[in-house]
N, CA, C and O atoms as a Tinker XYZ file with bonds, in Angstrom:
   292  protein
     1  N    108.786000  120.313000  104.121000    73     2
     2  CA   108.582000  119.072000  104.828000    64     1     3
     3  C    107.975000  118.052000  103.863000    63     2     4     5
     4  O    106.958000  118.285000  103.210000    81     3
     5  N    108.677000  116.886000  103.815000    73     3     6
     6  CA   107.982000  115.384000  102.859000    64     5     7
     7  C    106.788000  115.329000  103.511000    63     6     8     9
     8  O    106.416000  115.905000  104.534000    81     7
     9  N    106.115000  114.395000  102.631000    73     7    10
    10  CA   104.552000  113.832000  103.205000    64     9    11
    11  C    105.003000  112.835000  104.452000    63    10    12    13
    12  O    104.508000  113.000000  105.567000    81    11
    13  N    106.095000  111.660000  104.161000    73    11    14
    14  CA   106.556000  111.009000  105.200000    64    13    15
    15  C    106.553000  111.290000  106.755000    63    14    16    17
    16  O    106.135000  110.469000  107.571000    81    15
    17  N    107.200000  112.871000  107.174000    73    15    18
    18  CA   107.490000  113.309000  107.959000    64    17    19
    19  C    106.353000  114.319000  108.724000    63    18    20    21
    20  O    106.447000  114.925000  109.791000    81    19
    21  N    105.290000  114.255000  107.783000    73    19    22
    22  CA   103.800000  115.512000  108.093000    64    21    23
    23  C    102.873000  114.100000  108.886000    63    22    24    25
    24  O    102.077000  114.137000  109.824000    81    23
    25  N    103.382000  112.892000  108.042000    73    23    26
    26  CA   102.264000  111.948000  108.472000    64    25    27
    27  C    102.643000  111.292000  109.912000    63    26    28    29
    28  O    101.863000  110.704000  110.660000    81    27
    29  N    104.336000  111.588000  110.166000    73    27    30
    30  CA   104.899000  110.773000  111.356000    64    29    31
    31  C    104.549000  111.469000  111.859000    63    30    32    33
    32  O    103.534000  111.010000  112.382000    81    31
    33  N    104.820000  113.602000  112.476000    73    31    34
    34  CA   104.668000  114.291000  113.348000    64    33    35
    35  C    102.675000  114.132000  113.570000    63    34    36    37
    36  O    102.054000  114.320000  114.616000    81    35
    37  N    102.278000  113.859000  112.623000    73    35    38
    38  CA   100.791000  113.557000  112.989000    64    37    39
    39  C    100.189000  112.953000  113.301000    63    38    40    41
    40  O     99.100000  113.175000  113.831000    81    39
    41  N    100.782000  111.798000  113.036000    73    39    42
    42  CA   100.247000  110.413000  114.198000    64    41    43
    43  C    101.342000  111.046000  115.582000    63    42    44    45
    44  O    100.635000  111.657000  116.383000    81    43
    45  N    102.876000  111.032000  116.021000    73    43    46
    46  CA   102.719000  111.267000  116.942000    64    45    47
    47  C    102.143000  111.569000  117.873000    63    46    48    49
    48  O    102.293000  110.901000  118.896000    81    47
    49  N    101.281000  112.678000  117.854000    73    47    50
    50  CA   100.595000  113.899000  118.160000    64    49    51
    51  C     99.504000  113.170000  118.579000    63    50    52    53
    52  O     99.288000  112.504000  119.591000    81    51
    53  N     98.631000  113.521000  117.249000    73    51    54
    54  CA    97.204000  113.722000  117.180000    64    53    55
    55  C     96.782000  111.912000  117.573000    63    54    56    57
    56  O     96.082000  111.527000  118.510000    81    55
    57  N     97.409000  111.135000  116.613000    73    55    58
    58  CA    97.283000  110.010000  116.384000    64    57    59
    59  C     97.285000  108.975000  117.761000    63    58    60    61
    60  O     96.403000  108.118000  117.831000    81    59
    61  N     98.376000  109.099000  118.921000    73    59    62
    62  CA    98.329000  108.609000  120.088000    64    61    63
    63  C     97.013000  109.366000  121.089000    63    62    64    65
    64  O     96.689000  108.952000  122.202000    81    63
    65  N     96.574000  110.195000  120.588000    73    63    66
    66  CA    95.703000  110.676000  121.506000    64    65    67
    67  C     94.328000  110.368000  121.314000    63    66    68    69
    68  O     93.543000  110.229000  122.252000    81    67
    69  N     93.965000  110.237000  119.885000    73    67    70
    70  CA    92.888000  109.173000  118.851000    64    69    71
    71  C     92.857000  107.924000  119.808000    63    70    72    73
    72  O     91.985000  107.472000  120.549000    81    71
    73  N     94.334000  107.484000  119.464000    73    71    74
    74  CA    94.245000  106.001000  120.028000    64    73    75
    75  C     93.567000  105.871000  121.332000    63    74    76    77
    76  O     92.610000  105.137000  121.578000    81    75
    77  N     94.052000  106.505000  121.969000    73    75    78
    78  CA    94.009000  106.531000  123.705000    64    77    79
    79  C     92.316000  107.305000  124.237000    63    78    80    81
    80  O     91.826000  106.916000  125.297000    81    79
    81  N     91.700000  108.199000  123.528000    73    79    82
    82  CA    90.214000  108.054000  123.388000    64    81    83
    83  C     89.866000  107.479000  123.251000    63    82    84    85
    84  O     89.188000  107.202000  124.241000    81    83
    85  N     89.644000  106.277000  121.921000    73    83    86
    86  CA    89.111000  105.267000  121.495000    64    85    87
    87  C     89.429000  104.375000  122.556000    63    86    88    89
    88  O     88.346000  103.943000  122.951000    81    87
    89  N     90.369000  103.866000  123.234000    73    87    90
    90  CA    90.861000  102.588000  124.155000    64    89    91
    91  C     89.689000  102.770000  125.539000    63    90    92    93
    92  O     89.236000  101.850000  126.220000    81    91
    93  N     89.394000  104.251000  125.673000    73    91    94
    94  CA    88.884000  104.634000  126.658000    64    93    95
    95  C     87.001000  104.677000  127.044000    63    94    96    97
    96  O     86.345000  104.729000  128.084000    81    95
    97  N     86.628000  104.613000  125.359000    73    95    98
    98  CA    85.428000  104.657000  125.371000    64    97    99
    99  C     85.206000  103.079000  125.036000    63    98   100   101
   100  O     84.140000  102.623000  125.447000    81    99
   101  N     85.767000  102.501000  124.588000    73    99   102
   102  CA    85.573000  101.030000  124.849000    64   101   103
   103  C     85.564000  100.821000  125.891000    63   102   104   105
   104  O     84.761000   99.913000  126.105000    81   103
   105  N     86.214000  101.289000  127.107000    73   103   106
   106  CA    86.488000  101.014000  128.825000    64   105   107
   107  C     85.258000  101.139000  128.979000    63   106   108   109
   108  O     84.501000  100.229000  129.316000    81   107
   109  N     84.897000  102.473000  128.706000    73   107   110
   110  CA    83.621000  102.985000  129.008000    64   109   111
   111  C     82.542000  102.163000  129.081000    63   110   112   113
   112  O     81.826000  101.809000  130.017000    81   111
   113  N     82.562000  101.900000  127.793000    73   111   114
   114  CA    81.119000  100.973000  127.456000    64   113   115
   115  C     81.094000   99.216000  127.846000    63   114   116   117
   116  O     80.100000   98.509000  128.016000    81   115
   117  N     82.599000   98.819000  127.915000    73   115   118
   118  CA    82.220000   97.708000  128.746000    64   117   119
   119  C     82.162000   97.414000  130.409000    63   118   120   121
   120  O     81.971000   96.360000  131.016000    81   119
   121  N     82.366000   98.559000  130.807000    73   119   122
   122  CA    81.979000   98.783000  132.086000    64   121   123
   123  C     80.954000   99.463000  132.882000    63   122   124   125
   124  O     80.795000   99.644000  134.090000    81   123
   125  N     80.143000   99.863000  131.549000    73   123   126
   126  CA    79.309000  100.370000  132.142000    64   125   127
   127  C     78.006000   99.983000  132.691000    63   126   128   129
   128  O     77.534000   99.087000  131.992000    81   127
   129  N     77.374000  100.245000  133.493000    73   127   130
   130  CA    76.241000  100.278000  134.599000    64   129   131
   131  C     74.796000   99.395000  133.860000    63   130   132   133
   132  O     73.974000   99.821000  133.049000    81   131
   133  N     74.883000   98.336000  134.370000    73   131   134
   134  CA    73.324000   97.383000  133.380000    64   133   135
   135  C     74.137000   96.579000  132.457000    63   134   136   137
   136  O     73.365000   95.761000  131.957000    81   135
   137  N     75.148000   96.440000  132.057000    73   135   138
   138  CA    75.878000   95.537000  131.424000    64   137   139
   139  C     76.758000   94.111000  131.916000    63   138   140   141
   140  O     77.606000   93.405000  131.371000    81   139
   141  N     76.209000   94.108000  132.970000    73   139   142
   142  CA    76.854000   92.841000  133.678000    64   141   143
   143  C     75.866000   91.519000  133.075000    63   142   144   145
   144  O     76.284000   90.488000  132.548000    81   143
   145  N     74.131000   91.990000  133.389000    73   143   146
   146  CA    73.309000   90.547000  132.736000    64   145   147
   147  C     73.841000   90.617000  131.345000    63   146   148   149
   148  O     74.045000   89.449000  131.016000    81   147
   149  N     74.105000   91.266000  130.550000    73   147   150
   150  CA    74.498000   90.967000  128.963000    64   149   151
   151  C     75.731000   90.296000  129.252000    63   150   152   153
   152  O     75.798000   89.139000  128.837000    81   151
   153  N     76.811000   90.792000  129.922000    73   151   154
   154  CA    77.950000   89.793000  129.565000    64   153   155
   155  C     77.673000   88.823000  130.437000    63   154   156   157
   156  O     78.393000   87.947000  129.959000    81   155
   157  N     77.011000   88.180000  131.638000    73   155   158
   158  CA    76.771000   87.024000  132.045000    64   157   159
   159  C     76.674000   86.308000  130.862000    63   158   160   161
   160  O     77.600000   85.676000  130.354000    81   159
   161  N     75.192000   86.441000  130.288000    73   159   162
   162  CA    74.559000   85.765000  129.410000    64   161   163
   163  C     75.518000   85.373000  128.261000    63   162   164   165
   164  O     75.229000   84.382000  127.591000    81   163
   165  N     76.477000   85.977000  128.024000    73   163   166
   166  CA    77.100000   85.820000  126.988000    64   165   167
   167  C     78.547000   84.962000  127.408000    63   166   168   169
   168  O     78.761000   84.023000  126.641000    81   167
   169  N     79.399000   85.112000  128.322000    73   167   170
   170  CA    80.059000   84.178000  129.289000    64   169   171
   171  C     79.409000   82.997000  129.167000    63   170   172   173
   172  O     80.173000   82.094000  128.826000    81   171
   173  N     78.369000   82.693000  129.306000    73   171   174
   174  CA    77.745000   80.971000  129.615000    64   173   175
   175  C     77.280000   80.439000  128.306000    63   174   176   177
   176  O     76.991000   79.244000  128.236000    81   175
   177  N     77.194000   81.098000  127.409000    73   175   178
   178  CA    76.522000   80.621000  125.985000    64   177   179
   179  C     77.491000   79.000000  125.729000    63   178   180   181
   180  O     77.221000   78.175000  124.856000    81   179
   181  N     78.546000   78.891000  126.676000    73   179   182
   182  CA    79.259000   78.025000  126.174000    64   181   183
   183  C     78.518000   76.516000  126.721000    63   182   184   185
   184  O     78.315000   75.451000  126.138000    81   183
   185  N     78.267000   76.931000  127.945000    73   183   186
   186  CA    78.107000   75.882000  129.253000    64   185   187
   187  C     76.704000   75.814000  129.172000    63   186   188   189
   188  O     76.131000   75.307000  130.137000    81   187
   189  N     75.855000   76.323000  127.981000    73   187   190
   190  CA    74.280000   75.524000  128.237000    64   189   191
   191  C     74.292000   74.508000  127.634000    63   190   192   193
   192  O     74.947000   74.261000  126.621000    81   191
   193  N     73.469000   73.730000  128.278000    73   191   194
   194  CA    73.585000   72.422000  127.300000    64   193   195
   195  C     72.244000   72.029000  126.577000    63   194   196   197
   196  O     71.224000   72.705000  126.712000    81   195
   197  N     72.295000   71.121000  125.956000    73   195   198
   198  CA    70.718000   71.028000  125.113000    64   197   199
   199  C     70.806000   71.692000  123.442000    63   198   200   201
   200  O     71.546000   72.647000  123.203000    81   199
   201  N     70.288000   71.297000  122.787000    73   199   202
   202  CA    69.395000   71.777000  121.135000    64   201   203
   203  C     68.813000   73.152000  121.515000    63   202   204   205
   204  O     68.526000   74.103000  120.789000    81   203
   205  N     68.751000   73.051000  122.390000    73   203   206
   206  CA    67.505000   74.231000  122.854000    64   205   207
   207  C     67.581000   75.539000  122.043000    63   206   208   209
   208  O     67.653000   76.449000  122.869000    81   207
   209  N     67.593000   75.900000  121.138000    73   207   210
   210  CA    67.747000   77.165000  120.052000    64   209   211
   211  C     66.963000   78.017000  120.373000    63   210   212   213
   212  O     67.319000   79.062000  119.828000    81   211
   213  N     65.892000   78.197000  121.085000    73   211   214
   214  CA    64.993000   78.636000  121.368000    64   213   215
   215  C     65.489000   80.175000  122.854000    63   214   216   217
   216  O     65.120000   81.335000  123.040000    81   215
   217  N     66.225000   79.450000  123.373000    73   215   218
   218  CA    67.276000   80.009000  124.239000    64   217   219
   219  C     68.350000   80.882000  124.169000    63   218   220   221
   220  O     68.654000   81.806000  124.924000    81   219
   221  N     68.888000   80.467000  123.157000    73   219   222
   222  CA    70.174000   81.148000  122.844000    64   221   223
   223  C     69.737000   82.046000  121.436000    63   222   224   225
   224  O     70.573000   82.771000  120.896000    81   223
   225  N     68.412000   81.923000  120.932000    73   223   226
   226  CA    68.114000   83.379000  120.177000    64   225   227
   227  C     66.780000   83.627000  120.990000    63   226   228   229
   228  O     65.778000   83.150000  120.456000    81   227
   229  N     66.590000   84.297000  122.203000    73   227   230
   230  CA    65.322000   84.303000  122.623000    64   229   231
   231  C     66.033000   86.338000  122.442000    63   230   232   233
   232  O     65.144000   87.183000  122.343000    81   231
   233  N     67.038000   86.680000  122.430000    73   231   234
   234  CA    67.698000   88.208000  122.638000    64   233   235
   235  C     67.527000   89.071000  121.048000    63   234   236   237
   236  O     67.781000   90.228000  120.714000    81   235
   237  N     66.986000   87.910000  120.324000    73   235   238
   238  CA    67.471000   88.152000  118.741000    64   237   239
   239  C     65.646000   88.669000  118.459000    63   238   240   241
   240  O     64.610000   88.076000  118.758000    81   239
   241  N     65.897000   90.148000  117.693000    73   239   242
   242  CA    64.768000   90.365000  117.625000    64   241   243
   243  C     64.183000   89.991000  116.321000    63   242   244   245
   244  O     64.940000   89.735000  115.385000    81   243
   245  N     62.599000   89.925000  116.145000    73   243   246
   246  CA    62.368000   89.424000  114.847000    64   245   247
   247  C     62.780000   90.072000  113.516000    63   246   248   249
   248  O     63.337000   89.549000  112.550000    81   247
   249  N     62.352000   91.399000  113.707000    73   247   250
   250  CA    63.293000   92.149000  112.607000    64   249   251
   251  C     64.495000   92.273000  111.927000    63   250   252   253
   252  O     64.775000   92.670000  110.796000    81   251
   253  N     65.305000   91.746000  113.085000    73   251   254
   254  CA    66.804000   91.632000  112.599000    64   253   255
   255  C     67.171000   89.682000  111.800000    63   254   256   257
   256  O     68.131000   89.455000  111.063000    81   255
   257  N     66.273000   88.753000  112.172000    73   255   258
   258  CA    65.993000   87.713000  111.580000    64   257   259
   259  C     65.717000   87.982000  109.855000    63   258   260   261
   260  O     64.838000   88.656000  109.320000    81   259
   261  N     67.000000   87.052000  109.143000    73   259   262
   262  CA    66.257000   86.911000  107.930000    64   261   263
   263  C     64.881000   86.346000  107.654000    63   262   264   265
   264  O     64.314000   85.521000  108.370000    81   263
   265  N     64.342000   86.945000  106.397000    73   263   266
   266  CA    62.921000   86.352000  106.296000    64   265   267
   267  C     63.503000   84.687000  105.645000    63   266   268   269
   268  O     64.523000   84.250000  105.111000    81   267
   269  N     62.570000   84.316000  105.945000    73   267   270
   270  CA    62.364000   82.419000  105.252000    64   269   271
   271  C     62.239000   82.071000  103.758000    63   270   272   273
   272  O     61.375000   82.577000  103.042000    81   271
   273  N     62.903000   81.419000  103.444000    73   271   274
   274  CA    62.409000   81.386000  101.951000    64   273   275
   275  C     61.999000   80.308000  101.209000    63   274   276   277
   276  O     62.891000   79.550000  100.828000    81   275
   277  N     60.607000   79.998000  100.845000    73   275   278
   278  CA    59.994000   78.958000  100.543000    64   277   279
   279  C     61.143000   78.069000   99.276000    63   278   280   281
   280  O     61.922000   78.448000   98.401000    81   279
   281  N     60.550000   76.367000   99.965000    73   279   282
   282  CA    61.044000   75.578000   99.138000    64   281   283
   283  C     60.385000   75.318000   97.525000    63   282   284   285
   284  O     59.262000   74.977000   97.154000    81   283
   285  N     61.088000   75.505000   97.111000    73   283   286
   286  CA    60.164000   75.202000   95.617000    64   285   287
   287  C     60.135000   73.726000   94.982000    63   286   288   289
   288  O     61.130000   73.009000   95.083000    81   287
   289  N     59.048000   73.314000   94.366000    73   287   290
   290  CA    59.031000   71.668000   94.193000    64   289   291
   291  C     60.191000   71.509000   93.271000    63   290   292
   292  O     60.524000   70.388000   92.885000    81   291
């Protein structure tokens, strides 16, 4: 058997069934239970109005913020 023909019978197979797990645990996780206020919040990010920055990173934790980096004269 070519490599061609090891790699087709193996995605057939194995490969549609990969796919179709993966499609499924994405289902999973965007449907799952306590995830409705996150995608609200994220749905409307469009429709707030205002500068207000303060708002739209209030979810952003400090740790994950780059540090600041002083201006030099």
């Amino acid at each position: 058997m070519d490599k061609y023909t090891l790699l087709r019978d193996f995605a057939d197979s194995w490969g549609l069934l990969a796919m179709m797990a993966v499609f499924l645990l994405v289902l999973v996780f965007a449907f799952r239970r306590g995830s409705s206020g996150i995608h609200n919040d994220a749905a409307n990010i469009p429709l707030r109005g205002g500068d207000n920055l303060e708002d739209d990173v209030k979810h952003v934790s400090p740790a994950k913020t780059p540090p600041k980096k002083e201006a030099r004269p």
